[in-house]
C-alpha positions in Angstrom: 24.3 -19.3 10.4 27.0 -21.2 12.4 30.1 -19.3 10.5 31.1 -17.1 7.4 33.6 -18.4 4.6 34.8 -14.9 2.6 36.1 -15.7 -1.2 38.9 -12.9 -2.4 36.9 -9.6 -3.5 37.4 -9.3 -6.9 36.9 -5.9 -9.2 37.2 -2.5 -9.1 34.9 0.5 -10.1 37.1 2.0 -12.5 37.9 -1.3 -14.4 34.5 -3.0 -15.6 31.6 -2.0 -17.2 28.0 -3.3 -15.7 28.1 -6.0 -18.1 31.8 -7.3 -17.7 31.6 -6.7 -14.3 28.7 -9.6 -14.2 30.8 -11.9 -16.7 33.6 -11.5 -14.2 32.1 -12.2 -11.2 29.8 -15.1 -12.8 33.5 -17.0 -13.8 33.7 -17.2 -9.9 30.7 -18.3 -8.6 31.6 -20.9 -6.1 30.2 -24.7 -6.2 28.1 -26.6 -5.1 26.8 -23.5 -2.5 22.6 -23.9 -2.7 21.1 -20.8 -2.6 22.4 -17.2 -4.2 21.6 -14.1 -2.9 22.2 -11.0 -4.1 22.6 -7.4 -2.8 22.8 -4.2 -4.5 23.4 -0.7 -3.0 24.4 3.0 -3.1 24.6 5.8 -0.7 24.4 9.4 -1.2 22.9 10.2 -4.4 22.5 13.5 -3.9 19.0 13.9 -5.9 21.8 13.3 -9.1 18.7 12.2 -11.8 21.0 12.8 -14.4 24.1 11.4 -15.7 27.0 13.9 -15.4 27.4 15.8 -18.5 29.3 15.0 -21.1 32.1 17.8 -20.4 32.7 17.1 -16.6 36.2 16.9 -15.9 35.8 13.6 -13.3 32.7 11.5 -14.1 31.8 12.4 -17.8 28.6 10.5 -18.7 28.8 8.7 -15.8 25.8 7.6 -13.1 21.8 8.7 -13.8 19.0 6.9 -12.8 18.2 5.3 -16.3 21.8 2.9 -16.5 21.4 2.6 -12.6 17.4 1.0 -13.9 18.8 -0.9 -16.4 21.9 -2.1 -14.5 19.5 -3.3 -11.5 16.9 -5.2 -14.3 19.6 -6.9 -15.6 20.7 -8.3 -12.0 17.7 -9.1 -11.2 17.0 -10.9 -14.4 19.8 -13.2 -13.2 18.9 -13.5 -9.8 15.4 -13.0 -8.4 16.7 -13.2 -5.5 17.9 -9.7 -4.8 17.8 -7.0 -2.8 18.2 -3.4 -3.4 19.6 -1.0 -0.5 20.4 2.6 0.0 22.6 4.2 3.0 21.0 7.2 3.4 21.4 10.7 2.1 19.0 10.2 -1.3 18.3 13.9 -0.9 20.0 17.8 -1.8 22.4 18.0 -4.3 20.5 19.2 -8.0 17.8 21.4 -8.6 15.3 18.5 -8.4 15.7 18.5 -5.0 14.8 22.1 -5.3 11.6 21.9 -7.1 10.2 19.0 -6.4 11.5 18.7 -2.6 12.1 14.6 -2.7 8.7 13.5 -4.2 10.9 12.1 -7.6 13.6 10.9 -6.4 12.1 8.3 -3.6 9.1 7.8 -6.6 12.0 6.7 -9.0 14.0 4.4 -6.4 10.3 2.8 -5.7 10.0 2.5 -9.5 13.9 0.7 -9.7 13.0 -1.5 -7.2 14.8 -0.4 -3.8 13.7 -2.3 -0.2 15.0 0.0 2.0 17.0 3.0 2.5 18.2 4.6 6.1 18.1 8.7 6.8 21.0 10.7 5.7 21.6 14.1 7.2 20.0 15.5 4.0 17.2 13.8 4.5 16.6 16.7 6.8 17.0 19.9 4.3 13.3 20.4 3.8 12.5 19.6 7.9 11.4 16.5 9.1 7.6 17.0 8.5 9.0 17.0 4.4 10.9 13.4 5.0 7.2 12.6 6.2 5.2 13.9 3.4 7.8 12.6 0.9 7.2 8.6 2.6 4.0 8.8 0.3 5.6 8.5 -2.6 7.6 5.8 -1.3 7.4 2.4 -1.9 10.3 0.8 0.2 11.4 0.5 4.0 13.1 3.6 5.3 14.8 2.7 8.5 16.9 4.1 11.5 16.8 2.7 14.8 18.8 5.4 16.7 16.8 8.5 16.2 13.8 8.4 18.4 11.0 10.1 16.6 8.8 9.7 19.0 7.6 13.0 19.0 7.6 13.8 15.5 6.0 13.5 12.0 7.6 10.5 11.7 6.8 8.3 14.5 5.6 5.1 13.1 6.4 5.9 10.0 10.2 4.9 10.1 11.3 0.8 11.2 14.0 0.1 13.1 14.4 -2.7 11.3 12.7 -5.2 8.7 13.0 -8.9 7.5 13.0 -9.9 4.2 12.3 -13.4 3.3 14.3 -14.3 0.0 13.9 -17.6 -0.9 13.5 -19.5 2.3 16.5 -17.2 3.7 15.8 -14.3 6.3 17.9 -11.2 5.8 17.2 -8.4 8.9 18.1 -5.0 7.9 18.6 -2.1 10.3 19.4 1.7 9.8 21.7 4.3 11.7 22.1 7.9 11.2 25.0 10.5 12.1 24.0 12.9 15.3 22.4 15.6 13.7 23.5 18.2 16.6 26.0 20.7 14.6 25.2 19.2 11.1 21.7 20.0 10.7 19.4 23.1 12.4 17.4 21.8 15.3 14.3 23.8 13.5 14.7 21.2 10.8 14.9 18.1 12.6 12.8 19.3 15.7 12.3 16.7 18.9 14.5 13.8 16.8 16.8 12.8 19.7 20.0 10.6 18.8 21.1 7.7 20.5 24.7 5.4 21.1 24.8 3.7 17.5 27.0 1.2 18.7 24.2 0.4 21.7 21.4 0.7 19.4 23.9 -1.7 16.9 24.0 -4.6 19.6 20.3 -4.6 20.5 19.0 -4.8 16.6 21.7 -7.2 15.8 20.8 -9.3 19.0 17.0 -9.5 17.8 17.5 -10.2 14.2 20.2 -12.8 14.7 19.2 -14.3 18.0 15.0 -13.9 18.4 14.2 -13.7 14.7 17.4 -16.1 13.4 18.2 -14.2 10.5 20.8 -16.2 8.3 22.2 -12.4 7.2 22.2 -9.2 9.0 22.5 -5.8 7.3 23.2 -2.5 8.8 22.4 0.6 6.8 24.5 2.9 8.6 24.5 7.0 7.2 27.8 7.4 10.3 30.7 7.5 7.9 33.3 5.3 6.7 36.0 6.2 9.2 37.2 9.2 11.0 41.2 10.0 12.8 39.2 11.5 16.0 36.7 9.2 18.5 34.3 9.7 16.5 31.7 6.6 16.2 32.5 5.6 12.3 31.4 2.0 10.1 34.7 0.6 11.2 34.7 1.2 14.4 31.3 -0.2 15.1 32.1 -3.6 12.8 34.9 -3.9 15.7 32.8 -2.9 18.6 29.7 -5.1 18.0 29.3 -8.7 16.8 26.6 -10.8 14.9 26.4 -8.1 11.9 27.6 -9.3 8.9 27.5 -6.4 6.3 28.1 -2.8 6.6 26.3 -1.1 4.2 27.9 2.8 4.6 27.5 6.5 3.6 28.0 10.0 4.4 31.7 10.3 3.8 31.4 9.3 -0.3 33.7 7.2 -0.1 34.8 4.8 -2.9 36.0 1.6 -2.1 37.0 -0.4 -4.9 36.0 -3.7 -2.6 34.8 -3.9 0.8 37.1 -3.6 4.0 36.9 -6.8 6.2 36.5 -6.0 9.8 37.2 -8.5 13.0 34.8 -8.2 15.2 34.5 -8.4 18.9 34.2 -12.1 18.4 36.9 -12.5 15.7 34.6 -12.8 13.3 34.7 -11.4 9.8 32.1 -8.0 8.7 32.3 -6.8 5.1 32.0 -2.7 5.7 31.5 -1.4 2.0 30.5 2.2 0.6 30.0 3.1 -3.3 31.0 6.8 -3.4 28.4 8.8 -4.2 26.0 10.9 -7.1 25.2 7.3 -8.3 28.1 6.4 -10.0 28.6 3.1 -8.8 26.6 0.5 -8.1 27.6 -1.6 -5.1 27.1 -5.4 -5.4 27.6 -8.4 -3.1 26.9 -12.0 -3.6 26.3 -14.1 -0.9 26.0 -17.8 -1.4 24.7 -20.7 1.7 24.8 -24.1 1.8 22.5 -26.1 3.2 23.5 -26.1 6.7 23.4 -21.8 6.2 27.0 -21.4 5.8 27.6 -18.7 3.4 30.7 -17.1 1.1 30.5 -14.2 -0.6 31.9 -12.1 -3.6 31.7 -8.6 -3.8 32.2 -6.3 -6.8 31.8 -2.1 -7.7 30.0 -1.6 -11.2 30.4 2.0 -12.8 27.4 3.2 -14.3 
């Protein structure tokens, strides 16, 4: 992919239903681009199964897994070619987490479709050897490249990164995850040792886009959207790396009505996006290429 045209982001999560938001976004769709592909993703969902009751003061009726189904069938109807991401951080947060420890909740993203998801810090509530014994019930990629885990449950287990092949268009996908030190008990994440994102950020990048010649490269980064101190955040790495092209974020829950556009270190242009969190919104990005692998891309935030 020789360079990146960006169309005007267009939408926002409190403004459109799932199905305006697609009649919106369809009056857009740029000519005569070749090939559409889609991508669809959330972040911290908190084991929320349920839509929020009826009586909550903030998201009344809003999110559950059964409109976040039916939201993703009807995209996918559309366009087969779609994929379906999560940034970590699927874990804790309801008492179905409690009971059940994980088992539903990565059984239902299997069941709605999901590729790949990276490792929140909650991934970690149960201990590590859980995250393991949960990864049966999964039926999707889960991914970080910066925790070695070689000496644990989960060596081999977790990719740094995968390719998807969607048609005749390769899309590498790699995960990060937040330094666990001070945020979760070493008991619960044992011999997982953490290393440099934005280090670990320019070797994947520089093996999906140079050695495997991805036309799209994902990061599935569970850092944060962006922190006042030196913290390492998604907006500081989009600046400090190059050949990513989408930040996919979580762990701050934060909701951005479109993505932020990041330069970076060649001048180029990132998308950095997160959805909030508890499933309430859906994020979606369109990406369309020419023939000579160009692409543009709209972006939108669906409510669910």
């Amino acid at each position: 992919m020789k360079r990146i045209h960006f169309i005007k982001t267009t939408g926002a999560a409190t403004a459109f239903t799932a199905v305006s938001g697609i009649g919106m976004l369809s009056a857009f769709q740029p000519k005569p681009f070749s090939k559409k592909l889609t991508i669809l993703h959330t972040n911290d969902v908190h084991s929320h199964i349920d839509p929020f009751p009826a009586n909550d003061s903030k998201y009344a009726n809003l999110g559950g897994v059964s409109r976040r189904y039916c939201y993703i069938q009807s995209v996918v109807s559309e366009n087969p070619n779609t994929l379906i991401l999560d940034a970590g951080d699927a874990f804790q947060g309801t008492p179905y987490f409690n009971f059940y420890g994980g088992e539903l909740e990565y059984k239902l993203m299997s069941k709605m479709g999901y590729h790949a998801s990276t490792i929140g810090n909650h991934e970690f509530d149960n201990g590590i050897d859980n995250i393991a014994a949960q990864l049966e019930h999964a039926d999707f990629d889960l991914l970080n490249a910066n925790y070695n885990l070689r000496n644990t449950s989960l060596d081999g287990l977790v990719k740094p990164h995968q390719l998807y092949e969607v048609d005749g268009l390769k899309v590498g996908v790699f995960g990060l995850g937040i330094q666990l030190e001070g945020l979760v008990s070493k008991d619960l994440y044992k011999e997982t040792e953490y290393l440099n994102p934005v280090d670990i950020a320019h070797e994947q990048s520089k093996i999906l886009k140079e050695e495997l010649n991805c036309d799209l490269v994902i990061c599935l980064s569970h850092l944060g959207y962006s922190y006042r101190s030196d913290k390492i955040d998604d907006l500081k790495l989009a600046t400090q790396t190059k050949d990513i092209d989408l930040i996919i974020g979580g762990h701050t829950h934060t909701f951005l009505d479109k993505p932020s556009i990041i330069e970076n270190l060649e001048g180029k242009k990132v998308l950095v996006n997160q959805v909030g969190w508890a499933g309430i919104n859906v994020g979606r990005i369109d990406f369309y290429f020419d023939e000579k692998g160009a692409n543009k891309n709209e972006s939108l935030v669906i409510e669910v």
